[in-house]
C-alpha positions in Angstrom: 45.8 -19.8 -29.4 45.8 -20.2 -25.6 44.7 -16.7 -25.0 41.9 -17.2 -27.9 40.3 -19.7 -25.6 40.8 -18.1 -22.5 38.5 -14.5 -23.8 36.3 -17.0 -25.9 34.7 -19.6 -23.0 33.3 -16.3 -21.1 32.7 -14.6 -24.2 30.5 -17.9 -25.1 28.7 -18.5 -20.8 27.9 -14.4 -21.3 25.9 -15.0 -24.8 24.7 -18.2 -23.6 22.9 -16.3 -20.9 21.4 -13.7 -22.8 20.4 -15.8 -25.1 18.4 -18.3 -22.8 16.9 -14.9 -21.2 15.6 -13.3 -24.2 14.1 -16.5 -25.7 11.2 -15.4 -23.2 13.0 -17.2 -20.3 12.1 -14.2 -17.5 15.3 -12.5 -15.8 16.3 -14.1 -13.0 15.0 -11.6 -10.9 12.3 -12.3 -8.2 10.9 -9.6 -5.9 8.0 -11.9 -4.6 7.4 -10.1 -1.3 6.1 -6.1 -1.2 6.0 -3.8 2.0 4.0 -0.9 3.3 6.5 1.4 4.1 4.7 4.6 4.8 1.7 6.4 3.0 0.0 9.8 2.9 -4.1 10.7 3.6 -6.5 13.5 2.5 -9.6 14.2 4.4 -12.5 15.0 2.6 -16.2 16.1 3.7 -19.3 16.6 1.6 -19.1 17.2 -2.2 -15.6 16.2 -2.3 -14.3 19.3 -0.9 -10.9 19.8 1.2 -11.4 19.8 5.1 -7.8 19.7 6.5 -7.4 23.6 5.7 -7.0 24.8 9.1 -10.7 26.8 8.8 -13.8 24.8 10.6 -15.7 23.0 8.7 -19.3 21.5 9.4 -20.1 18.5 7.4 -22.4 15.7 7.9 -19.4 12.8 7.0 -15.5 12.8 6.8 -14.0 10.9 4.3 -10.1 9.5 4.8 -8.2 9.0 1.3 -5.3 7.2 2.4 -2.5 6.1 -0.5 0.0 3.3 1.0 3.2 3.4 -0.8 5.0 0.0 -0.9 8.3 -1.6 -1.8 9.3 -5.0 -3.6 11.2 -7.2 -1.2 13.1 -10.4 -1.4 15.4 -9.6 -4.5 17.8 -12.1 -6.0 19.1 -10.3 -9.4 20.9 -12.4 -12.1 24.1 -10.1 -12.4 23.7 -10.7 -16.4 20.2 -9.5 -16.2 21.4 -6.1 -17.2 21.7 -7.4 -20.9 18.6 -8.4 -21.3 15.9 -6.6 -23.9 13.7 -5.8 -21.3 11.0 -4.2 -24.2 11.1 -8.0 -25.2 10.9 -9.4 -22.1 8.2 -7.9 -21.2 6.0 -9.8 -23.5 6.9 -12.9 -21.4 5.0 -14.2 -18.9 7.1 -13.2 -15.8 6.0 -13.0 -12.1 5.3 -9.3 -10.8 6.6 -7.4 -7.9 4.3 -8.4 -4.6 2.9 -11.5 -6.5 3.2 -13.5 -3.1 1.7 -10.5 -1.5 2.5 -9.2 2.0 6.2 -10.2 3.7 4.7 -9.8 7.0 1.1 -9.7 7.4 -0.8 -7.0 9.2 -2.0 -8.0 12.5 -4.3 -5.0 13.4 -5.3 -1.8 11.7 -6.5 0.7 13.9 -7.7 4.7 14.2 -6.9 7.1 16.8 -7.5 11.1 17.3 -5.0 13.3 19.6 -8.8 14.3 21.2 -11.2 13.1 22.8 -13.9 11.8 20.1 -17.2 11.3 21.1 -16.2 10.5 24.4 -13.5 8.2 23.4 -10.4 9.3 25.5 -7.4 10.8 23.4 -5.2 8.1 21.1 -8.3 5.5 22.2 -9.3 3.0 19.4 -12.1 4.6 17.1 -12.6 1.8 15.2 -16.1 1.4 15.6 -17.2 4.8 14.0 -15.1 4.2 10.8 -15.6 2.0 7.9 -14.0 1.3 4.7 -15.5 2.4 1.8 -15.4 0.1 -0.9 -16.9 0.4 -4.7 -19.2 -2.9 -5.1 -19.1 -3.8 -9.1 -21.9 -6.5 -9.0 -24.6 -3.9 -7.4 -23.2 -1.0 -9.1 -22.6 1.2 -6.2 -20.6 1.7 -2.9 -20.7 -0.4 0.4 -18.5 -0.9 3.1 -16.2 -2.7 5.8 -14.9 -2.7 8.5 -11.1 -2.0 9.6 -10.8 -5.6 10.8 -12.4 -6.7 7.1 -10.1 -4.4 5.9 -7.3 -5.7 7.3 -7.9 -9.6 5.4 -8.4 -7.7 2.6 -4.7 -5.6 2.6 -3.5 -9.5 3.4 -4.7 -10.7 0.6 -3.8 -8.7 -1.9 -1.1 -9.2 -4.7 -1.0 -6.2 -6.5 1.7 -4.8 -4.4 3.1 -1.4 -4.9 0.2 0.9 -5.5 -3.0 0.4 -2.9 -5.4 3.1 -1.9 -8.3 3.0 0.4 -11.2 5.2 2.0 -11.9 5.3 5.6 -15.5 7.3 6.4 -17.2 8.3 9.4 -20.7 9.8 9.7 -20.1 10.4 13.6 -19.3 13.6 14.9 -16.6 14.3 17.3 -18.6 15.8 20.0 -17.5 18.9 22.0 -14.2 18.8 21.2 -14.0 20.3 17.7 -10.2 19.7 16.9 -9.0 16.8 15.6 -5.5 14.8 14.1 -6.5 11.4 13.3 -3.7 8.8 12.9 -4.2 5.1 10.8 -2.1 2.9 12.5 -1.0 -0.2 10.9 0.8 -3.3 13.5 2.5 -6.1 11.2 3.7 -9.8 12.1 7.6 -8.5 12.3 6.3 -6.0 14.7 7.0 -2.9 13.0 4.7 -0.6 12.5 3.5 2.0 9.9 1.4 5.5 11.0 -0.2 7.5 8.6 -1.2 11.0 10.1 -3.3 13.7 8.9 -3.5 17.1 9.3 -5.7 18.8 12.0 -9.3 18.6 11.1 -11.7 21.1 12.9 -14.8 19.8 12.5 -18.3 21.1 14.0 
């Protein structure tokens, strides 16, 4: 009888667990920080079209897609969360990865070429020849930021996880036709996140 009790009290906290989980109490799992850890860029010209191919390329505007891929930080797990029906669970209303946005907040978001551009020295600040392109729903058409605007806007988000943006310039680099322009991105914790692209040659 002894050892009856002893394999029925865990038997019972185990159930109790799953049970108070999967009556749409979420998993004790909170992830309610996210991170840029590293992210990748294309750079487009005119009509969409591929510039970073090596050839030269004369376009009146270059276009930066840049993806930022992110991570969930700050995660506690509930060791018996691995028994919950996560198809049910889902249908609870549970926090999301990043809902607290940002761990550490960007401080400064910056553009740089390993050339001179337009008579800024090599790896100067470029920032005031590039804005963010942004899609504006209540006019029905595109407008755009700037890098610092930018910046409050990355801090502010809580989607976490997946985040793209579009950098564009309509300024041409001058005589120096060759060009590897790198995003830089400074955060409160000091680190810091580059995202390079390829070389651009662009007349």
């Amino acid at each position: 009888m002894q050892y009856k009790k002893i394999i029925l009290l865990p038997a019972l906290f185990i159930l109790s667990n799953v049970l108070y989980i999967s009556c749409c109490k979420c998993p004790e799992v909170t992830q309610k920080f996210y991170a840029i850890i590293n992210g990748s860029v294309t750079a487009k010209g005119s009509r969409n079209a591929i510039i970073d191919t090596g050839a030269i390329t004369n376009v009146d505007s270059v276009f930066l897609n840049y993806k930022f891929a992110s991570n969930c930080v700050a995660k506690v797990e509930n060791p018996f969360s691995f028994l919950v029906n996560t198809s049910y669970a889902f249908k609870c209303d549970c926090g999301l990865c990043g809902e607290n946005g940002l761990k550490n907040k960007i401080l400064s978001i910056d553009i740089s070429s390993d050339s001179v551009y337009n008579n800024i020295v090599a790896n100067g600040s470029l920032k005031q020849f590039f804005k963010v392109r942004q899609y504006d729903y209540t006019a029905s058409g595109y407008a755009s930021i700037s890098l610092d605007s930018l910046k409050t806007k990355v801090n502010n988000n809580k989607e976490g996880l997946i985040y793209s943006e579009e950098l564009f310039t309509t300024t041409k680099p001058g005589n120096t036709k060759s060009h590897t322009l790198k995003l830089t991105l400074i955060f409160a914790d000091s680190s810091k996140v580059f995202i390079q692209s390829r070389k651009i040659r662009w007349n």
